[in-house]
Structures are given as structure tokens and as C-alpha cells.
N, C-alpha and C positions, 0 to 999 in steps of 0.2 A: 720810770722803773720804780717797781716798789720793794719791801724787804716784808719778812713775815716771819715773828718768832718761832720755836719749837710751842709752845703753850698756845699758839694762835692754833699752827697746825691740828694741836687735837683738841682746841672749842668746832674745828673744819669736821674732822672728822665726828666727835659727838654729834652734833648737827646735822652733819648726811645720815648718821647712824637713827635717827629720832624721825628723818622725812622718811627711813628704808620704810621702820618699823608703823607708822601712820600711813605709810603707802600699802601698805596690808594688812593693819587689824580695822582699819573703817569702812575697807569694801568687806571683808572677811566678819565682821560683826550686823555690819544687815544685810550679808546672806544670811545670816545664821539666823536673824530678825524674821525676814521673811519666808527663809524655811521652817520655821518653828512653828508658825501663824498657817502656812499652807497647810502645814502636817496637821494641827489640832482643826482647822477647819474639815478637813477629810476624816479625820475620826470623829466627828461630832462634838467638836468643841469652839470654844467661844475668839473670836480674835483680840489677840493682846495690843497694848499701847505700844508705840514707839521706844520702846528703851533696849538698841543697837547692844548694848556692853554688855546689860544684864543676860540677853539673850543671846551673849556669847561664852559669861563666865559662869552665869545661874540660871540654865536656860529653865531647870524645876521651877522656882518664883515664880515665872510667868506663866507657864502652863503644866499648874499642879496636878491636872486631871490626864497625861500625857503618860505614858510608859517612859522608864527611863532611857531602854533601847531607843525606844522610837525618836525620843530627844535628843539621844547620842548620834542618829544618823543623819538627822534633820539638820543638828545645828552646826556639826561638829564635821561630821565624815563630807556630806555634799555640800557644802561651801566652801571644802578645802581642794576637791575635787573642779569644783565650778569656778572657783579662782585660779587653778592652774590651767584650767581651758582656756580660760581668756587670756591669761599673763602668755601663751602661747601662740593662741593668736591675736594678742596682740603683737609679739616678735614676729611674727612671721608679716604682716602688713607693713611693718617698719621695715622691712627687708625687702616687701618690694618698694615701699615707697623712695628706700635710699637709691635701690638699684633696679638699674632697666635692662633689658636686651641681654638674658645670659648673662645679670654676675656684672654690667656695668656700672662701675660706679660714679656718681655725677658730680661734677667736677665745683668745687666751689669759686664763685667769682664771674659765672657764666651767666647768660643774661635770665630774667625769671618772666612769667607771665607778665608781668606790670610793666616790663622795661620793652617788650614787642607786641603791645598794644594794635599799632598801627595792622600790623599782619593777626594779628585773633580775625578769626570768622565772624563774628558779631561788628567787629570796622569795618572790612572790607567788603560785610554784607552791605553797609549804611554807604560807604563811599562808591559803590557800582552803580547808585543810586542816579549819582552825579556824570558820573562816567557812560551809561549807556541809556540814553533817552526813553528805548521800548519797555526798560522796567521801574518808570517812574513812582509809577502809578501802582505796581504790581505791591498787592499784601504781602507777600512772602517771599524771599529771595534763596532760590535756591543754592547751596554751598557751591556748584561746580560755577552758577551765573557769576558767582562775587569774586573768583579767583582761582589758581592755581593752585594746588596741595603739593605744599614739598617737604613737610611730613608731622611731623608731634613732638612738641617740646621735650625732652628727655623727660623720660620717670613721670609724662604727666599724658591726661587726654585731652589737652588745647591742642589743636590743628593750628599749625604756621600755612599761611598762603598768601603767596603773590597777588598783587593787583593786577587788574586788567590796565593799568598804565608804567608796568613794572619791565624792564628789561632785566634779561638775566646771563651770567656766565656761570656755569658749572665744569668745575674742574674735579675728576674722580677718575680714577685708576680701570682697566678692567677689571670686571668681574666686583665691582665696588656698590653696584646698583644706580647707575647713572640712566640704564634702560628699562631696567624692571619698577624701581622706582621713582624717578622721574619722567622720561620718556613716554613710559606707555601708559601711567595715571594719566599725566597732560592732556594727550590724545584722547584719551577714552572720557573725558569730563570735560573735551572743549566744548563750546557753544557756538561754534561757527566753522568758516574754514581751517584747515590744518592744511601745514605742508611739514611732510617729512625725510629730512635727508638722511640717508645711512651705508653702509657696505655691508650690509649683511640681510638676510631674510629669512631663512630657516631658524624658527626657535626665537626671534628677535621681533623688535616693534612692528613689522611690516606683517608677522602671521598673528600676532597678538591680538592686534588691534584691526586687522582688514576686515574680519566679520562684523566687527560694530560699527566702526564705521558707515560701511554700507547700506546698513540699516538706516544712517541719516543721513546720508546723501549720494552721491555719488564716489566713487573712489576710481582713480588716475593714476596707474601707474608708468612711470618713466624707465625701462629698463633697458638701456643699450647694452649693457653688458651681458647679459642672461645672468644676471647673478640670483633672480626668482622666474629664472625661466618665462616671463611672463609674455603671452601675448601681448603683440603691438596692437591696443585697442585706443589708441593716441595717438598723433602727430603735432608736434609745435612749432611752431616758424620762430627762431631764432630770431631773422632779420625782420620779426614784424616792428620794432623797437629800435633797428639800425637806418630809419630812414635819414636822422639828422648826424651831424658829426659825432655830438656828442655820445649819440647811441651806441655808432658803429666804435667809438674809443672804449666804452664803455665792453662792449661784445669783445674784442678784440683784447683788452685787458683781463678778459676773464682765460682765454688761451693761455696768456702767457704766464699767468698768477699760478695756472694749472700744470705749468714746463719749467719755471725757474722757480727756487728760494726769493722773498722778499729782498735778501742782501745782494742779490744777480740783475735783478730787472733794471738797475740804473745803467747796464753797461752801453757799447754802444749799437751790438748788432742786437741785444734783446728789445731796446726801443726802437729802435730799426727794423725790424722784424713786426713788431706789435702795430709800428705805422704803417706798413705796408696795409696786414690784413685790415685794420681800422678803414682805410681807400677801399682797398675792393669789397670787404662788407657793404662799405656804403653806395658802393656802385651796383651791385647785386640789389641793396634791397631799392633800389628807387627805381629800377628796372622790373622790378617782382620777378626777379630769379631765384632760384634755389639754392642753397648756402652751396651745394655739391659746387656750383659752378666758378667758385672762386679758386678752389683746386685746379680747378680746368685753366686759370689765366696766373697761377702760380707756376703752374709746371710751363708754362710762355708767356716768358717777361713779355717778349715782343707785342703779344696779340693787344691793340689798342682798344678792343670794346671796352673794356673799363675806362678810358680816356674818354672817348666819343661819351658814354653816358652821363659822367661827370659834367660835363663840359653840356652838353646838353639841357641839363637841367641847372645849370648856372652855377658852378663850382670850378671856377675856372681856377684859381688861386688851391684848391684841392688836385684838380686836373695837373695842373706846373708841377706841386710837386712828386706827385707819381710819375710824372714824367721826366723828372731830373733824375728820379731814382732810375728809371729804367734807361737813363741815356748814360750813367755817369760809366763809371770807370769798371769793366765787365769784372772783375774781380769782387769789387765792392758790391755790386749788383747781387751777382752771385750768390755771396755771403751773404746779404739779407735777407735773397729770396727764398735759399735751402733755411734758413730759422725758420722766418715765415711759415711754410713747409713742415716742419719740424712740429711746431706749434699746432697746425690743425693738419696734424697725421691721421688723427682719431677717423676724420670724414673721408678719408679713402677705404674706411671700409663699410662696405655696402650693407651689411646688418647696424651699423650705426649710426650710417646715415639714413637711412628709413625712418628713424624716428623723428627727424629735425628738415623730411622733405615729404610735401604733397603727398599723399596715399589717397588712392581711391577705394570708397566703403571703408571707410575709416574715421571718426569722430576729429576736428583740428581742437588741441586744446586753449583754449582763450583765456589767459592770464584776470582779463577785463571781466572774465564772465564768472571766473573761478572766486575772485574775492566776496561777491554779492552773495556768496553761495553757502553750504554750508559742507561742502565737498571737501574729501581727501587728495593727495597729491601726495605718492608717497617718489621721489629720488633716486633710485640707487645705482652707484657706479664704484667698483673694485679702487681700492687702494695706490695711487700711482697710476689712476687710469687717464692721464694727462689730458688727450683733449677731449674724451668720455667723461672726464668729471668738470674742464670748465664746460659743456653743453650743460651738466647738471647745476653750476653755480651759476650759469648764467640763465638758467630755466629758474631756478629761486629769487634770482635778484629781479627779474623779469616780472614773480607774482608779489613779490614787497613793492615796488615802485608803482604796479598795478594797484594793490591797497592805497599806497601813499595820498595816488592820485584819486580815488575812489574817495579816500576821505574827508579828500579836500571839496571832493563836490558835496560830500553830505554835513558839510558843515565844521568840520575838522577831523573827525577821529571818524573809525571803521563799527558799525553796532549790528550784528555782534564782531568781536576782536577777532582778529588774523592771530591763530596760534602759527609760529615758525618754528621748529623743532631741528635744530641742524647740530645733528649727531654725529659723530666724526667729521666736524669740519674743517679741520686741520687738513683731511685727507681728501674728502669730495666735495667740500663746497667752500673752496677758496675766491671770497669773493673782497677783493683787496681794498677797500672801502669799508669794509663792515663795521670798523670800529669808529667812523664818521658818522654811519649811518646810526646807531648804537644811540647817538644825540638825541634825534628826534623820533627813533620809530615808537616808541611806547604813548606818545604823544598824540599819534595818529591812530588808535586802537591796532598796533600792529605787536605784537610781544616775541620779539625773538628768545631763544635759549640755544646759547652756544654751547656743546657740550665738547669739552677738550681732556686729554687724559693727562695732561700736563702744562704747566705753564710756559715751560719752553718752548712745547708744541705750537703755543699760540705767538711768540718771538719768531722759530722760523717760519712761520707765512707770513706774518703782519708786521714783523719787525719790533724792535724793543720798542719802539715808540707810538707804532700800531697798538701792541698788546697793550703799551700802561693805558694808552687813551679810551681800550675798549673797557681795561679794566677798571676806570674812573668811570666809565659815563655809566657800567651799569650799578643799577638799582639794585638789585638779588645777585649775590655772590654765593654758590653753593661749593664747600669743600669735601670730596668724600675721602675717603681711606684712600692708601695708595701712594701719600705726596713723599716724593722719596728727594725731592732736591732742597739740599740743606739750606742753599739759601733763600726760597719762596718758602722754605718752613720755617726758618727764622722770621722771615718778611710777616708773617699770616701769626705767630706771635709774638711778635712787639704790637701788630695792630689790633688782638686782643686785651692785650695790657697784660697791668700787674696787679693783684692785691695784697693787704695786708697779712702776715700770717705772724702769729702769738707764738712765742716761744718762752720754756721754762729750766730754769738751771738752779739746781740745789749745790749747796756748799756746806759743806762741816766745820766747825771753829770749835775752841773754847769755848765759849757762849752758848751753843747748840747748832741748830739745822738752822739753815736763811736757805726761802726759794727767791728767786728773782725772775719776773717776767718782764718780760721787752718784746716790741712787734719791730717788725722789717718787711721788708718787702719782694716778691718773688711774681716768675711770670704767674698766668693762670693758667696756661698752656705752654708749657715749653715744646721746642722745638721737636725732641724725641717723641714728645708725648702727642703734637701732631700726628707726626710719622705715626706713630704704633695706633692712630685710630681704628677701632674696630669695625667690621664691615657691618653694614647696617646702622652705621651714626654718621653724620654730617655737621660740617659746623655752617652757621648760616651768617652771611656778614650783609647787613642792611644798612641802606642810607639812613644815616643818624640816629642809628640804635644801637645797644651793646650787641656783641656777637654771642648767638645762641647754638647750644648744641642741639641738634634734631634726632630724634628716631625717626628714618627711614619707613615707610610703610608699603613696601612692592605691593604688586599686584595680584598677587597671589595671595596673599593672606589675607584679601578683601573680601566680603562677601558673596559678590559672585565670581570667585575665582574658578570654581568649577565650570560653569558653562564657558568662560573664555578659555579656559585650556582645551576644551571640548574642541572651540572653536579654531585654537593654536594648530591642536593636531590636527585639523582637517583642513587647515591652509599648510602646514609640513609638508603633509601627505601628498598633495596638490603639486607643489614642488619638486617632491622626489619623484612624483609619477612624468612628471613632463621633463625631467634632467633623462630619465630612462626612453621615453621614445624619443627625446631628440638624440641620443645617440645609440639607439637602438641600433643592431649591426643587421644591414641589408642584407640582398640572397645574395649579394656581390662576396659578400663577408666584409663589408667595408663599413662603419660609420655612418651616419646622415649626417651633412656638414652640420655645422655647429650655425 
């Protein structure tokens, strides 16, 4: 702390008074220099020496041959005019450069160019280098090759982007820009396959981005629900993946993750339940039956085909216990077999199980074939669509484990990287592993991006200790607008920290005026101030860098925004035409079934 007398204070002010007045008679005196010199040279006279003062207080001296008008506008009138242009614009540059986005102002303490180095495009252009073998060699690395864009350092034009060995969670609100600008940049700038989960399709990532796509590869869509109306030009076998135990626990985990809360599946009929289907999945698939037909040996405990098959192909210890279940106690039996039941409701109906059985003239989609590729895969199953979204979690985890293994044959990682896009996964692709898998998939060029609208959202599926683990192991943490729980806003500012802030207090005496300055210490983001982020700002939290605020850059304000909305509304349009003849009203007056 220091003290500062009244006689210090105005040598303070003298001194700012003396820089005001030098802050504008020395740009002000050679204008006036070299207006004087321009003017006599256009009227046919001589140019004068360097002397700034004279040619602002005797501008006659130097050009005696000059009218005195002509000298009074040269030196005097357009240099006081050309010095408030620029003192003008110069304010106006300082206005945007404080502030970004409509008036935002940038917050001090938040990370700067220097401090996320690792993410500038000129690293991550040099590090793909190492990461994808085909552009070793390559002169020039294109910005979408080297990473992900998740947006522009506030108030600046450096580009933040993910690596192509980056896992990420994005937690943002609706309507926050989790889709427009995250989602559908991703997709539209990946460099290989994409798979993208969602519940929606109209106006969202699936008409966004389907015309580009197509353009570079093939595009897949999974639609049991009709939620984009879309033709079944797909079929996937579920059980091609459930020939081993583990497969079918795996399959069979995905049902129930889709029917219970995280905090439900310990009970005793829901693992009860999930072992049964886990048996006959696996008895289906070593048989090459069709997932339908386990429906069929659910609704009769009795029927032993699933025994005989087990037991056939040497799972006898498998075999025993589905046959303890089905001998014990009929109540208990019961009871597991209606969860069971319950659990994969979804496949008793016949538009949703069309996509997950044999069709003939019909393309089967190969997970195996899809990674190599550079094809889309777009997901999409309605909100609470139980055992229609574990098909969809389990058709995703189906094409990660396919990369996985893809990777490991071409030497570790995927070239070019598996974009995974899993957009409300909270709600359609509950896949209860994910925050284990989180570990290693970045490692194998495989880049997931969770996007969730809250962090409790991600507590009830994966549980508090699913969520912290996913939320440690990733790499890229995106926060948008929206975070309304006080305690993850608390959490999200203590782990931006604090900095210093100067503070000043004048006192009166006897003596005169004493100022005293002292610093302390305050969040850099308090909690409210999370809360109230504005839409179109992110903050960015990265492994072992300070946390940076983003501008947001949607899709739309990109360059070719025009032709993709061109292209938006002509898949809309697509959409609504085919929701209108599939319920078009027959001569009956009735509906065509859905």
C-alpha cells in the first residue's frame, strides 16, 4: 500500500495535462508541415525544410510566396479536421477491439493468444503432421485436415481448434449454438467418416449438412422412428457383434441403459432382465437369426431353442444359467421375463424392426466398411424412444469399436479420423461405457463430441461418477450460454480462478487528500456471470491451459452460407413432402398407416 500527497496529486495531473497537450500539437504541427508543403507545391512553389512548429505557429516564414488564405486552410483548418478523423477513428477501432459480438465486453484474466498456443491453427496444423501419416509429406495443410473449429478467440481473428487426437464434452443450453455452431461446422469440415446422432431433422444438422455430405461420400441414414420421414435404404444387423458373451452383454446393456436411469440398473429385476436378453441375443446371433426372433422366445420361457443352440455350440455354463432362470420359481421367472419384454418393446413393431432385420434390395450397413470410408451415418431416434434409441446407441457404439479395431490393424489410430457427433446423447445414445471409452478413443483417431444441455443431464445416464470420469478424461470442454445450475456454475468458476484487481480510496485530513491503492483478489468469472453468458460466446476449458472465452462462429455467417441453406431448404422441403403422403388421407378417408 502506498500514500500520495495533495502536491503529488497535481505534479499527476500537470503531467497527464503536458502528454494531453503533446498528444496533439505534434501530429497537429506536421499536418500542418505537410499541408503547407502540398499546398505551395500545387501552386507552384518550392518545398519547405522540416520545421513542424514553425509551420504551425508562422506558417508565412516558410512559404512567403503562399496567400495567406491559402496558408490559413492548409495549415490550420485541414489538419484540425484530419486530426479529428483519425482521433475518431481511432475510437471507434478501440471499441471494437475491447468489444466483440454486440457490445461484448472481454473479460480480464481470461486466457490470450499465447496462453492456447497448442489450439492456434499454425500447431495444430504442424501436429496432424504426426498424427495422420497420408499428410506427411503434404506442402500445405489444410485448416479443416488439422482440426476442429470451435470458434475465435474473443475480440480476435485466431481460430481455436481441436485436434484430431482431442476428445470433447460440450455442455450448452438450447437454442445456445451447440448445433449451428458446433455440430454442423464439424460435420461439414470433417475429413473422413462422420456419424451423427440427433432427434431432430427439420432445420437441424441432418438437412444442413445431408447435401454436402453426399457430395463426399455416401450418406446412411438410420431412421426407425420416421422422425425425417426417411426411406429404409439401410439395414444393420445388431447381432452381427453379439456372437461372443461379451458382445451380446454389451447389446443387451444398450436396452436397458435406454429403459432405466443409471441409478435403477443395479436393482435386481433390471440385471435380471438385461441377462436374460444378453442369453438369447447370444443364442440368436450364433444361430444367424434375426434379432425379431428373440421376441419370439421371450414371449415363451418354455421354448428351449435358445438352450439347444447354446449348448450346441459349447456354452453350456451359458445354457445352465438360462435354464435355471427358466425353471426357478414362476413368479420370479415372470418378473424377469416381462422387464426382459419391456426392454426390447421397441422390436415388436414392425417399422422398427425392418431396419435392424434382413431386407431384400436393400443395401446391409457394415460398421467394418463404414470406418475405411468417408461416408455419413446420420442416427436419429425421438426422445424417450427406449428401445428405438438403444438400437441407435447400439448402432453407434457398433461403428466406434469398428474404428477402434480398424485402427489397431493400421497401426494404431484411424487416417483420416472418425468424426462421432452424438447430439443429445443424454436422450438417444445412451451408451453406459462412454465415459471409459472417453480414455482411449482420441488415441485411436476416433474424436467423439458429447453434446449435453446440462451437466446433470449427463449424472442421470452415467451417474455422478460416470459424468466426473467423462468429464476428466476429456480433452476439450465447451461451455455455452444456458448453465443455470448454481452449483456446475460455481464448479466451472473456481476452475477458472482468480485474479488480481487494484483498488483505490481517497481520504481527507488535516494534511490534505491521501489516495491509497491496495489489490485483492476476485473470481474472473463469477458464478452469475457464467449464468448470464451471452449467446453466441463459449468459454473453452483445455487440458493444461488457461480457460478461454470463444466467439461462436455458426454456419451461417460462413461464406458459403448461402448455398447450404439453399441446400437446408431442399432437404426441409423433402421432409415435409414425405410426412404429407405418408399420411395422406386415402379414398377410404382414413390415413395411410404410419
Amino acid at each position: 500500500m502506498r500514500s500520495t500527497s495533495s502536491n503529488t496529486d497535481g505534479y499527476d495531473m500537470a503531467f497527464r495535462l503536458l502528454l494531453a497537450v503533446l498528444a496533439i500539437a505534434v501530429p497537429l504541427s506536421n499536418l500542418a508541415w505537410l499541408g503547407g508543403n502540398l499546398t505551395t507545391l500545387l501552386t507552384g512553389g518550392n518545398w519547405a525544410p522540416y520545421q513542424p512548429t514553425t509551420a504551425l505557429l508562422r506558417p508565412a516564414q516558410l512559404w512567403p510566396q503562399t496567400a495567406d488564405t491559402t496558408l490559413l486552410i492548409a495549415t490550420r483548418i485541414v489538419p484540425v479536421v484530419v486530426l479529428l478523423v483519425l482521433g475518431v477513428l481511432a475510437g471507434v477501432l478501440w471499441s471494437r477491439h475491447r468489444n466483440s459480438g454486440g457490445g461484448r465486453k472481454k473479460i480480464t484474466g481470461m486466457a490470450k493468444a499465447r496462453d492456447i498456443q497448442p489450439l492456434m491453427a499454425k500447431a495444430t496444423a504442424a501436429k496432424v503432421r504426426s498424427l495422420r501419416p497420408s499428410l506427411k509429406d503434404a506442402k500445405q495443410i489444410d485448416a479443416a485436415d488439422a482440426g476442429i473449429l470451435l470458434g475465435n478467440l474473443q475480440g480476435t481473428r485466431h481460430e481455436v481448434r481441436m485436434g484430431y487426437e482431442d476428445v470433447a464434452v460440450a455442455i450448452m443450453a438450447p437454442r445456445s449454438g451447440k448445433t449451428t455452431s458446433l455440430a454442423i461446422p464439424s460435420i461439414l469440415a470433417a475429413p473422413g467418416p462422420v456419424l451423427l446422432t440427433s432427434n431432430k431433422a427439420g432445420g437441424d444438422a441432418y438437412t444442413a449438412t445431408l447435401d454436402a455430405r453426399t457430395r463426399v461420400g455416401r450418406t446412411w441414414s438410420m431412421d426407425p422412428q420416421q422422425i425425417a420421414h426417411a426411406e429404409r435404404a439401410m439395414w444393420w444387423n445388431p447381432l452381427a457383434g453379439a456372437t461372443t458373451l461379451d458382445g451380446a452383454n454389451r447389446l443387451a446393456g444398450h436396452f436397458l441403459a435406454a429403459s432405466v436411469d443409471a441409478s435403477q440398473q443395479g436393482d435386481f429385476w433390471s440385471k435380471a432382465g438385461s441377462n436374460i436378453l444378453s442369453q438369447l441375443f447370444l443364442a440368436a446371433a450364433l444361430d444367424e437369426r434375426p434379432i425379431t426372433d428373440v421376441m419370439q422366445w421371450l414371449a415363451f420361457p418354455a421354448d428351449r431353442t435358445p438352450l439347444d443352440i447354446l449348448r450346441d455350440h459349447g456354452l453350456r455354463a451359458v445354457a445352465a444359467q438360462l435354464k435355471g432362470t427358466v425353471e426357478g420359481p414362476p413368479e420370479t421367472r415372470d418378473g424377469i421375463y416381462e422387464t426382459a419384454r419391456q426392454y426390447a418393446a421397441a422390436l415388436l413393431n414392425s417399422e422398427i424392426a425392418a431396419w435392424v432385420t434382413p431386407q431384400k434390395n436393400v443395401p446391409e450397413f457394415r460398421p467394418a466398411d463404414f470406418v475405411t470410408s468417408t461416408d455419413t451415418l446420420y442416427l436419429l431416434s425421438k426422445d424417450g424412444g427406449g428401445g428405438a434409441s438403444a438400437l441407435i446407441a447400439a448402432c453407434a457404439d457398433a461403428v466406434m469399436r469398428a474404428a477402434t479395431a480398424q485402427a489397431e490393424r493400421a497401426g494404431g489410430r484411424l487416417d483420416p479420423p472418425l468424426l462421432a457427433i452424438l447430439d443429445e446423447a443424454a436422450n438417444v445414445c445412451k451408451i453406459s461405457d462412454l465415459p471409459d471409452l472417453y480414455s482411449h478413443l482420441g488415441s485411436r483417431g476416433i474424436i467423439p463430441v458429447t453434446i449435453l444441455q446440462s451437466y446433470r443431464q449427463g449424472q442421470k445416464v452415467w451417474g455422478d461418477a460416470g459424468m466426473d470420469a467423462m468429464w476428466s478424461a476429456s480433452t476439450i470442454k465447451v461451455i455455452g450460454s444456458g448453465i443455470d445450475d448454481p452449483d456446475f456454475a460455481d464448479k466451472l468458476s473456481r476452475l477458472i480462478g482468480d485474479h488480481d484487481v487494484q483498488t483505490t480510496s481517497t481520504s481527507h485530513s488535516e494534511s490534505g487528500k491521501s489516495t491509497s491503492v491496495s489489490m485483492r483478489q476476485e473470481r474472473i468469472l463469477p458464478a452469475d456471470a457464467i449464468r448470464a453468458l451471452p449467446k453466441g460466446t463459449a468459454l473453452c476449458f483445455a487440458t493444461g491451459m488457461r480457460v478461454a472465452m470463444l466467439d461462436l462462429r455458426p454456419w451461417y455467417q460462413e461464406p458459403d452460407a448461402e448455398q447450404l441453406t439453399a441446400a437446408s431448404a431442399r432437404a426441409s422441403k423433402a421432409i415435409t413432402a414425405r410426412a404429407v403422403a405418408k399420411h395422406a388421407p386415402t379414398p377410404s378417408g382414413f390415413g395411410k398407416a404410419a
